[in-house]
mmCIF file of the C-alpha atoms, coordinates in Angstrom:
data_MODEL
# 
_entry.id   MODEL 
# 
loop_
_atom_site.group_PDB 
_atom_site.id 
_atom_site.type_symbol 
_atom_site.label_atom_id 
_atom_site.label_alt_id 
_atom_site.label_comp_id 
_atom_site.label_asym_id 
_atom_site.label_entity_id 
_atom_site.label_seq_id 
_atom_site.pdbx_PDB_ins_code 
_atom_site.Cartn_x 
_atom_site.Cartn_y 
_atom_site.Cartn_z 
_atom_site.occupancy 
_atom_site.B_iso_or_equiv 
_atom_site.pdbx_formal_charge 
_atom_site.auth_seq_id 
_atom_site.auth_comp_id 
_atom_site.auth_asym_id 
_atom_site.auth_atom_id 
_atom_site.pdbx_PDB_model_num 
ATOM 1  C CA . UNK A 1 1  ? 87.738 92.027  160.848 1.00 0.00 ? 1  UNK A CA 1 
ATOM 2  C CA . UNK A 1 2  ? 88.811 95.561  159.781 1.00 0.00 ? 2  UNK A CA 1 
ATOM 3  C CA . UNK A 1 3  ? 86.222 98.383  161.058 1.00 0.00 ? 3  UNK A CA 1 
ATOM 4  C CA . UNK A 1 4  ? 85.545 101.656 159.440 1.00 0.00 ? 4  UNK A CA 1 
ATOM 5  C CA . UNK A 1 5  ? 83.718 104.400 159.522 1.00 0.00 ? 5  UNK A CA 1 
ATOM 6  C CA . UNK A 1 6  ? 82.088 106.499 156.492 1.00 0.00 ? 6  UNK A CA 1 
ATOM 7  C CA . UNK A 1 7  ? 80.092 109.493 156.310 1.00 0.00 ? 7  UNK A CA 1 
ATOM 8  C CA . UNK A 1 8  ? 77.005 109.768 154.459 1.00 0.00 ? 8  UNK A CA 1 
ATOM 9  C CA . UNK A 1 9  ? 76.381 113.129 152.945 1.00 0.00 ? 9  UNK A CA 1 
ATOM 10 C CA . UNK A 1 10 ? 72.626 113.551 152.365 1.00 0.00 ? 10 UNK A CA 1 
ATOM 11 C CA . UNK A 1 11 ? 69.774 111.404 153.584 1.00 0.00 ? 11 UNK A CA 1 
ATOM 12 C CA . UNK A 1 12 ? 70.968 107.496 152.335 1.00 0.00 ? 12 UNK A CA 1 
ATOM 13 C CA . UNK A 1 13 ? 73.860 106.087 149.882 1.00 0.00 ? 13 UNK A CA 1 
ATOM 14 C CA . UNK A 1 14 ? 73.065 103.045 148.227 1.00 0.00 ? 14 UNK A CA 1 
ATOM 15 C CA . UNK A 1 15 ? 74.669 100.160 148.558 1.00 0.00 ? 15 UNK A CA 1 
ATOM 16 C CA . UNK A 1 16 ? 76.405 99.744  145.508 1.00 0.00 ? 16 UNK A CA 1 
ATOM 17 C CA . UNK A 1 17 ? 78.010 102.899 145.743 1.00 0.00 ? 17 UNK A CA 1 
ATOM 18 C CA . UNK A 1 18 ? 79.097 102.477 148.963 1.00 0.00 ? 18 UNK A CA 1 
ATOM 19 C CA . UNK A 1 19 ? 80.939 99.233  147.960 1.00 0.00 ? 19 UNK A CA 1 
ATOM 20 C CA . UNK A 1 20 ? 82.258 101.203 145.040 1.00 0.00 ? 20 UNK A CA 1 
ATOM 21 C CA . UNK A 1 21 ? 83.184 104.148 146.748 1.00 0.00 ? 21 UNK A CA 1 
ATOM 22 C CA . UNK A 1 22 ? 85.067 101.991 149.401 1.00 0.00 ? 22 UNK A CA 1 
ATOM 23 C CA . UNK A 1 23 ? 87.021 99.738  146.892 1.00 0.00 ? 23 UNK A CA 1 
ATOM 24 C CA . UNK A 1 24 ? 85.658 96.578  147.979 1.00 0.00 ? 24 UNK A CA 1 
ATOM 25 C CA . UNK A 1 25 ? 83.757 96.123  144.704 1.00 0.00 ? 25 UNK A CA 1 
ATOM 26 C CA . UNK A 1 26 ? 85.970 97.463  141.593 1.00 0.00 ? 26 UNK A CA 1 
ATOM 27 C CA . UNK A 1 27 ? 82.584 98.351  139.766 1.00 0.00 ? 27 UNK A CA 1 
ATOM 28 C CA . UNK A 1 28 ? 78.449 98.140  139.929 1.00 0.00 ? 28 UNK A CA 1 
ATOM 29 C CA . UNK A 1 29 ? 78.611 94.594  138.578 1.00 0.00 ? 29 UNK A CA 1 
ATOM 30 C CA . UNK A 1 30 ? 80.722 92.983  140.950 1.00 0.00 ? 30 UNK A CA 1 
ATOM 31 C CA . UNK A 1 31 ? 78.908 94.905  143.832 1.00 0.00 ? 31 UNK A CA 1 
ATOM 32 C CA . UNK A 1 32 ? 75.822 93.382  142.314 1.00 0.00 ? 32 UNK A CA 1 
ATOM 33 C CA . UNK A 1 33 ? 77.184 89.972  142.171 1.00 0.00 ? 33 UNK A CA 1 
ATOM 34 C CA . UNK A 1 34 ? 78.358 89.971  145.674 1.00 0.00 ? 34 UNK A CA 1 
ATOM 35 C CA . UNK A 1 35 ? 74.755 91.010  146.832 1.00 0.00 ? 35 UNK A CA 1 
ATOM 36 C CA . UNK A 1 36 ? 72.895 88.359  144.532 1.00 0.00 ? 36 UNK A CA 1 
ATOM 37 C CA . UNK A 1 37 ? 75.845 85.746  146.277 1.00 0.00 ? 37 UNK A CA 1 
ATOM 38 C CA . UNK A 1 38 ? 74.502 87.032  149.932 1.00 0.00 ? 38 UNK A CA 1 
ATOM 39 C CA . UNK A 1 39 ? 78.140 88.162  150.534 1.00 0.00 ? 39 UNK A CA 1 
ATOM 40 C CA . UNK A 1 40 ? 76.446 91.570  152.328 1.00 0.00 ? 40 UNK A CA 1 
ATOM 41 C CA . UNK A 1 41 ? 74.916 91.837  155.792 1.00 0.00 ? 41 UNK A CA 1 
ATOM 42 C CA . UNK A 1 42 ? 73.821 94.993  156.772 1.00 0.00 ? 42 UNK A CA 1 
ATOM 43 C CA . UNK A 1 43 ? 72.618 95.439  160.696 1.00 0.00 ? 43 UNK A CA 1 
ATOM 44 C CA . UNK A 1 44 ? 73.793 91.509  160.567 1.00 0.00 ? 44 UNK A CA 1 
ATOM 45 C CA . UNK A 1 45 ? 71.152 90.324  158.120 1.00 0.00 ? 45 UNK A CA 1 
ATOM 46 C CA . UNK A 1 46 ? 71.823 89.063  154.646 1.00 0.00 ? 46 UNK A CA 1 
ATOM 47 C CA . UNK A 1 47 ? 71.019 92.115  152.511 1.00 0.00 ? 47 UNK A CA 1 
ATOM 48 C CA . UNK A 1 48 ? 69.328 91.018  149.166 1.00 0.00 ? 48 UNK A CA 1 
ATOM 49 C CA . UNK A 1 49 ? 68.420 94.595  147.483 1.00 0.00 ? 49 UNK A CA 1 
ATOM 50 C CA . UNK A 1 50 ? 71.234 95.449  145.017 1.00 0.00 ? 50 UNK A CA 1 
ATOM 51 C CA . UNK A 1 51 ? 70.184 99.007  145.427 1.00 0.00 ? 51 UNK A CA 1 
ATOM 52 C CA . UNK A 1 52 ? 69.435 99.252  149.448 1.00 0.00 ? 52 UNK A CA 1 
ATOM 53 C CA . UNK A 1 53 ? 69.289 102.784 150.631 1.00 0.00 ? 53 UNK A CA 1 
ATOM 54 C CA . UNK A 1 54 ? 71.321 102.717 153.871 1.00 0.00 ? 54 UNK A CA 1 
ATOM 55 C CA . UNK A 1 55 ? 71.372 105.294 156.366 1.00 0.00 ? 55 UNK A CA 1 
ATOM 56 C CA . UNK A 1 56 ? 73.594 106.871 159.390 1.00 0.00 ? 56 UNK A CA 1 
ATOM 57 C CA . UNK A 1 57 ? 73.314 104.296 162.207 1.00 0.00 ? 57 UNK A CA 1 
ATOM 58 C CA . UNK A 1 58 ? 73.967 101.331 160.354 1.00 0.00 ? 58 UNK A CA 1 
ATOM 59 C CA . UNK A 1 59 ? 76.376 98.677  159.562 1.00 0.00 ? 59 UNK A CA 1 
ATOM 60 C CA . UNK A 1 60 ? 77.458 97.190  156.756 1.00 0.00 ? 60 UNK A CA 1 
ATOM 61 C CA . UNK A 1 61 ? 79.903 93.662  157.035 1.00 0.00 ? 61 UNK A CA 1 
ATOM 62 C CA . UNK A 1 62 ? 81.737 92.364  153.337 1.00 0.00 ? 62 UNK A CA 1 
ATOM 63 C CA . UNK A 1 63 ? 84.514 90.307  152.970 1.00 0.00 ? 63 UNK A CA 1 
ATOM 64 C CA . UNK A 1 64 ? 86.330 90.986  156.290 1.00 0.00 ? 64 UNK A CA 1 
ATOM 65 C CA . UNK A 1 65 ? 85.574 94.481  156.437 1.00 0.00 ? 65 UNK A CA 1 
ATOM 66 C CA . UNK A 1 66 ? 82.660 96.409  158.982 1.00 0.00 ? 66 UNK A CA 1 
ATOM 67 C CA . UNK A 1 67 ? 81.459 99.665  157.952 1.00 0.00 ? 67 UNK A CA 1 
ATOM 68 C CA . UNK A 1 68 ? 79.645 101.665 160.273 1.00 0.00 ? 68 UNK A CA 1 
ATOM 69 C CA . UNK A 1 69 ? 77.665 104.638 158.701 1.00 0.00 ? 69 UNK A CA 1 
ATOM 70 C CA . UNK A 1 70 ? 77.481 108.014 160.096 1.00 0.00 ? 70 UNK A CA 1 
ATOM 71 C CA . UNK A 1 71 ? 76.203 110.971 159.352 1.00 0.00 ? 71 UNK A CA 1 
# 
């Protein structure tokens, strides 16, 4: 599994952008589809909320990939 490491700037990013601003989702629909497919876990639980406000401290795993958010 591939690890990496982003910076929030400000308080949260949402989890769509995230996956957009990664590349693992080329747009807000197909980060949208992958949530409503339970293809996200974030702190190792199925993430359901399209829009989840995630914060420094915690991880995100999609299709291979572990993000670990920091501030």
């Amino acid at each position: 599994m591939a690890a990496h490491e982003f910076v929030v700037s400000g308080e949260y990013i949402q989890l769509d952008q995230l996956l957009k601003v990664l590349g693992l989702c080329a747009s807000g629909g197909a980060a949208h589809a992958a949530v409503e497919a339970g293809l996200i876990r974030v702190d190792g639980v199925v993430e359901t909320r399209k829009r989840a406000k995630l914060r420094p401290g915690q991880q995100v795993a999609f299709a291979g990939t572990q993000i670990m958010l920091r501030a």
